[in-house]
C-alpha positions in Angstrom: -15.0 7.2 -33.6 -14.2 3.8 -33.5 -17.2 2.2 -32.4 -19.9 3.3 -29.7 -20.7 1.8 -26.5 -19.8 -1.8 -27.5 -17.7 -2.9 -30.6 -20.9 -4.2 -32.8 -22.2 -0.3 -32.4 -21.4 2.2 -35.4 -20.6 5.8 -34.1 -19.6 8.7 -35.0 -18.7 12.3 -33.2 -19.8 15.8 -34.7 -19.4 19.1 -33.2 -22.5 21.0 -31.9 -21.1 24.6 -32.1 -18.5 26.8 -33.5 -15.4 25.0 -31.8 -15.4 21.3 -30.4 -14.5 21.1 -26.5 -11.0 19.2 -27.3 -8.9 17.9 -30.2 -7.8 14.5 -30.9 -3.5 14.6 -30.6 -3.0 10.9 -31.1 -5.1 7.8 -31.2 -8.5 7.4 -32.2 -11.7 7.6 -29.5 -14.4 5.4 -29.0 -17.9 6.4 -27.5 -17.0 5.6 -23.9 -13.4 7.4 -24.1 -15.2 10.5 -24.8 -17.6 10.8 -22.1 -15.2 9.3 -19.8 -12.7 12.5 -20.9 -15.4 15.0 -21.2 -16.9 14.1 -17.5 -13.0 13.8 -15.9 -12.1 17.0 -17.6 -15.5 18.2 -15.8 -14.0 17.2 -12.7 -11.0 18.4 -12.7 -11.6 22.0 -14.6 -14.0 22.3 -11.8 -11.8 21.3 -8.6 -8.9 23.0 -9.9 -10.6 26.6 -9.9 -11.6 26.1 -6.6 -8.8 25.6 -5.0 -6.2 26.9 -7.3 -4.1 23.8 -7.3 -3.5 20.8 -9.8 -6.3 18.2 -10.2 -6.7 14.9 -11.3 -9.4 12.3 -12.0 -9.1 8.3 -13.0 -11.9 7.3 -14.7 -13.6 4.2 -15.7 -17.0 4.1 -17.1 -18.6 7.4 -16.0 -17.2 7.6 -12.7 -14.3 8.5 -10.9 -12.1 5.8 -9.3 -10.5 8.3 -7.6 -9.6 12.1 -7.8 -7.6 14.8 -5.9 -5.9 17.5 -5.5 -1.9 17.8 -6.1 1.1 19.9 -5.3 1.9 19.1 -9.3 0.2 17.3 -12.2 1.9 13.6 -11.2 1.1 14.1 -7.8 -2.3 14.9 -8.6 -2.4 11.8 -10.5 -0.4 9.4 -8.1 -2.9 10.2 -5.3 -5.9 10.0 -7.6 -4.9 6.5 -9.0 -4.0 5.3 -5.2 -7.5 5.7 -3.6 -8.6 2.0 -5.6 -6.1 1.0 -8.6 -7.6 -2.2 -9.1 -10.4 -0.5 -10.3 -8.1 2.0 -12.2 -6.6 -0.5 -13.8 -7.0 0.3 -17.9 -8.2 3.9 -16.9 -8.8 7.4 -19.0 -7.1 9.6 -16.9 -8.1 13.9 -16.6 -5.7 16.1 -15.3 -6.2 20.4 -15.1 -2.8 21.4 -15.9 -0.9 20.5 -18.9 0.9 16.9 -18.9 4.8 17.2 -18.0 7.8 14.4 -18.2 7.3 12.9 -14.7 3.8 12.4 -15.1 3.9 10.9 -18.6 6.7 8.8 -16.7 4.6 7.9 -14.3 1.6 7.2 -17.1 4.7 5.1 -18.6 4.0 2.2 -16.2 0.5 1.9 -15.7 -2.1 0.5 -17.4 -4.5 3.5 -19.0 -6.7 4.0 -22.0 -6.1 7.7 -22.7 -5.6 11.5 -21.0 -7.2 14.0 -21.1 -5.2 17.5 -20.6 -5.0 21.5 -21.4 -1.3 21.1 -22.8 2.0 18.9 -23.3 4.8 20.0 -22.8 7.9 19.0 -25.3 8.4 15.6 -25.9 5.3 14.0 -23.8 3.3 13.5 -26.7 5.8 11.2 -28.3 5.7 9.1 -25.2 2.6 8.7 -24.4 1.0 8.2 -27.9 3.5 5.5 -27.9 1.6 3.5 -25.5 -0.7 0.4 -26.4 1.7 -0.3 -29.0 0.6 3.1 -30.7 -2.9 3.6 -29.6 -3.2 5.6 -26.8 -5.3 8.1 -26.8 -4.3 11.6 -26.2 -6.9 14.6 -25.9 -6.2 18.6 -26.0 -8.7 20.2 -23.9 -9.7 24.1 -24.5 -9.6 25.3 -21.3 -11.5 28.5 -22.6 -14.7 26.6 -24.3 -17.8 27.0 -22.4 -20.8 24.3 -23.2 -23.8 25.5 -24.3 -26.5 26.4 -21.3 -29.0 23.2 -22.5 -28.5 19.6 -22.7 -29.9 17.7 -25.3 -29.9 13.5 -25.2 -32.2 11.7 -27.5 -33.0 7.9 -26.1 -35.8 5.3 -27.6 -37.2 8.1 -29.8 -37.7 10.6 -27.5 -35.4 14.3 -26.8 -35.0 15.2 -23.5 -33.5 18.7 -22.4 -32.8 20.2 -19.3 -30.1 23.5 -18.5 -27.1 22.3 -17.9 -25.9 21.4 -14.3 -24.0 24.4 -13.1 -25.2 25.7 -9.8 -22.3 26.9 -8.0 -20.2 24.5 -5.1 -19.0 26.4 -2.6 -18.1 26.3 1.2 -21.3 28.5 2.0 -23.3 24.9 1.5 -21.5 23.5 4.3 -22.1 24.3 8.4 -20.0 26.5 10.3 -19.3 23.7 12.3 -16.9 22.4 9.8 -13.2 22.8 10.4 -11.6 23.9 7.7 -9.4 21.5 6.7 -12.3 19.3 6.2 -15.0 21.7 5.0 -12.0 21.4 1.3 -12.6 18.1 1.7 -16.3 18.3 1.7 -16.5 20.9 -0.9 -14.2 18.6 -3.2 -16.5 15.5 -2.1 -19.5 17.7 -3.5 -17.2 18.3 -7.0 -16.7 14.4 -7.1 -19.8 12.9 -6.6 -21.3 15.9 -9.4 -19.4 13.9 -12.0 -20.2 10.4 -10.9 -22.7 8.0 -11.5 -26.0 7.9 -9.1 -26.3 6.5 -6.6 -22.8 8.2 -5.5 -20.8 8.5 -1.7 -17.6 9.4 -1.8 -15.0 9.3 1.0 -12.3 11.8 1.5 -9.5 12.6 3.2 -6.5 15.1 3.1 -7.6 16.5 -0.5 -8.1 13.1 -2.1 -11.2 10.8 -2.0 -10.0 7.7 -0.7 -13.3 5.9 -1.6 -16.1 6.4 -3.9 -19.0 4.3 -4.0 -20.4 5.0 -7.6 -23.7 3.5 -9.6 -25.6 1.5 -6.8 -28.9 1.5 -6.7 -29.2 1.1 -2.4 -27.7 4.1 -0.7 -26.1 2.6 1.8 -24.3 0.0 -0.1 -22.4 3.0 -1.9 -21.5 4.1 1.7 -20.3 0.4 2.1 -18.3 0.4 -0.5 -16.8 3.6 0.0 -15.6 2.7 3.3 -14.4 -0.5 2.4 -12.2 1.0 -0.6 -11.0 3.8 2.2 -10.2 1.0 4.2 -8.1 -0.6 1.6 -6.3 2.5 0.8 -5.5 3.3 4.8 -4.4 -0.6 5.1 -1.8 0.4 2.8 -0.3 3.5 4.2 -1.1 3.0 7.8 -1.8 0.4 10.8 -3.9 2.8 12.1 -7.5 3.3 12.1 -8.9 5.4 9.8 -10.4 9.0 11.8 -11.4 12.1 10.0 -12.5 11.3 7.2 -15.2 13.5 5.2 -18.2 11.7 3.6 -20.4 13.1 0.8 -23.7 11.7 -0.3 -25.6 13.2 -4.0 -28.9 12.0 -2.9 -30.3 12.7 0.5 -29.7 9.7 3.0 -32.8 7.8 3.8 -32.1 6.1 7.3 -29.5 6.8 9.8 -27.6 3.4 8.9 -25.8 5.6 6.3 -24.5 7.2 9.2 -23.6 4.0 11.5 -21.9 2.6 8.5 -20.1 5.8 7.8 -19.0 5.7 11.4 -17.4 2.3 11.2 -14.9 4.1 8.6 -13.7 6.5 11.0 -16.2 9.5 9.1 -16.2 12.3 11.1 -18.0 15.1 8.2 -21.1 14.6 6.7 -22.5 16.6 3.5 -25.5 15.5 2.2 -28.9 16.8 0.4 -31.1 16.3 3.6 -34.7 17.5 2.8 -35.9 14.1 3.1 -39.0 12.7 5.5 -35.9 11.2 7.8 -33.3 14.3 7.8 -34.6 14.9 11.5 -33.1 11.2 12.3 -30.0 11.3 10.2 -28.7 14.8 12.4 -29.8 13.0 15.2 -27.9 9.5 14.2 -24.6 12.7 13.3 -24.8 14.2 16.9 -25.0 10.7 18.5 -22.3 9.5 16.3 -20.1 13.2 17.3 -20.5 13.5 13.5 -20.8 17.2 12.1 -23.7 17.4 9.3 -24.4 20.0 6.4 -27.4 20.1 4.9 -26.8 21.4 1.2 -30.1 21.2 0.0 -28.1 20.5 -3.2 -28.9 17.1 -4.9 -25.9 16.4 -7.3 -27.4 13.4 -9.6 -26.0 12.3 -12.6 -27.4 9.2 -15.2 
C-alpha cells in the first residue's frame, strides 16, 4: 500500500485466505481506500440483493455520504452523490453492478479517489484510471468471495475477535404499520446505517438516503444533522417541505427529542433498536408526533 492511515505510517496489505476479496486494476491503495471500498462494496452487495436493483454508495472515511438504489449503475450513483456532495467531494465510490460508459462519464467530472465494482465494461478502465493525472484507483470486486465467519483486529497489543456481523435485514423487523413504500426505505436505512460509523441516523426517502448523520458521539446531533443535510438536498429539488421521509437510528434513541427533531424534517417512519429504559416514551413521542415506530431489537454498531 502506499501508506496507512496518515502518510508518515508504513503499511502493507496481505491476504488472509485462499483468494483476496478484490484485485487492484489500476492505481495503487492506501490504508483508508481499502476499508473505505471494502465497507461501500459491503453496502452496496448487500442493498442490491435485497431489492434486486443497482446500488451505490459515496464514501468518505468509513461512512457513507450517501447511498441508493438506481434504475442503472449512473443513476445509482447520481442519486447517491446528490444526498450531500460537499461532503462527497474527493470520494471512493462502490457500486453493485459492473461500471459502464455513462457512469465513468459521469465519474469523468467529479472529484473521487477510487471505485470500487464487480466489472468494466470495454474501454472504462482506460478512462477512469486516467483520472488524478494517472492515479485513480480502480478495484475488481469478487462478487462470489465470502469473508471468513470471525473478525480479527489487533489494537495497543491486544486481539479482539467477535463473528462477523451478518444477522439478516429484512422487512419482518419492521411494523405492519409501515406502508410499503417506506418500509424499502426503512429496510435500506437499516443496510446504511450497518456500514456506517456509530453513532449513525440516516434519513431516507424514495430509495435514497437523503441525510446521514455518521460518527457523533450525542444521538440526537446525528438526527440534526441528518435533517439538516435532507433539508439541503430537498432545498435543491423542491420549495416544498420535506414529508415522508423514513428515519433510521443503529443505537436505541434515548429521549423523545430524537423524535421532535426528526419531526421538524418532515419524518414520518421510525426504525430503531428500542429496548432501552425510555422506549415506552419514544412510541409515545411517535404516536403524538403521527409517527409510525418499529422496534427492531437489532442494534447495528460499527467502530
Amino acid at each position: 500500500m502506499r501508506y496507512g492511515m496518515n502518510p508518515h505510517q508504513p503499511a502493507t496489505l496481505a491476504v488472509i485466505g485462499a483468494r483476496a476479496p478484490f484485485t487492484v486494476v489500476a492505481g495503487n491503495p492506501s490504508y483508508l481506500n481499502v476499508l473505505d471500498a471494502l465497507t461501500g462494496w459491503q453496502l452496496v452487495r448487500e442493498a442490491a440483493a435485497a431489492f434486486g436493483v443497482p446500488a451505490a454508495a459515496s464514501y468518505k472515511h468509513v461512512s457513507p455520504a450517501g447511498a441508493a438504489l438506481g434504475t442503472s449503475v449512473a443513476d445509482a450513483y447520481r442519486r447517491a452523490r446528490d444526498a450531500d456532495p460537499k461532503s462527497s467531494y474527493g470520494d471512493f465510490v462502490a457500486v453493485s453492478h459492473p461500471v459502464d460508459l455513462e457512469l465513468a462519464g459521469v465519474l469523468r467530472r467529479v472529484v473521487s479517489d477510487g471505485i470500487i465494482a464487480p466489472g468494466f465494461e470495454p474501454g472504462v478502465v482506460e478512462i477512469l484510471a486516467a483520472k488524478k493525472r494517472g492515479t485513480y484507483l480502480v478495484l475488481e470486486a469478487d462478487p462470489a468471495f465470502e469473508p471468513p465467519f470471525e473478525e480479527v483486529r489487533e489494537l495497543y497489543g491486544l486481539r479482539l475477535t467477535q463473528h462477523r456481523d451478518d444477522l439478516p435485514l429484512t422487512r419482518d423487523l419492521l411494523s405492519p404499520e409501515v406502508p410499503s413504500a417506506a418500509a424499502d426505505d426503512l429496510l435500506l436505512g437499516l443496510i446504511v446505517v450497518r456500514y456506517a460509523q456509530s453513532n449513525t441516523v440516516a434519513l431516507l426517502k424514495d430509495g435514497m438516503a437523503i441525510g446521514i448523520g455518521a460518527g457523533q458521539q450525542s444521538r440526537v446531533d446525528c438526527t440534526h444533522l441528518a435533517g439538516l443535510k435532507a433539508a439541503s438536498w430537498q432545498s435543491r429539488h423542491s420549495t416544498e417541505p420535506l414529508t415522508g421521509v423514513s428515519m433510521v437510528s443503529d443505537g436505541a434513541l434515548p429521549f423523545p427529542d430524537n423524535v421532535e427533531e426528526a419531526a421538524h424534517f418532515g419524518v414520518a417512519h421510525i426504525a430503531e433498536p428500542a429496548n432501552s429504559i425510555r422506549s415506552d416514551e419514544i412510541a409515545a413521542a411517535c404516536r403524538a408526533a403521527s409517527i409510525t415506530w418499529s422496534p427492531t431489537g437489532v442494534r447495528l454498531f460499527r467502530h
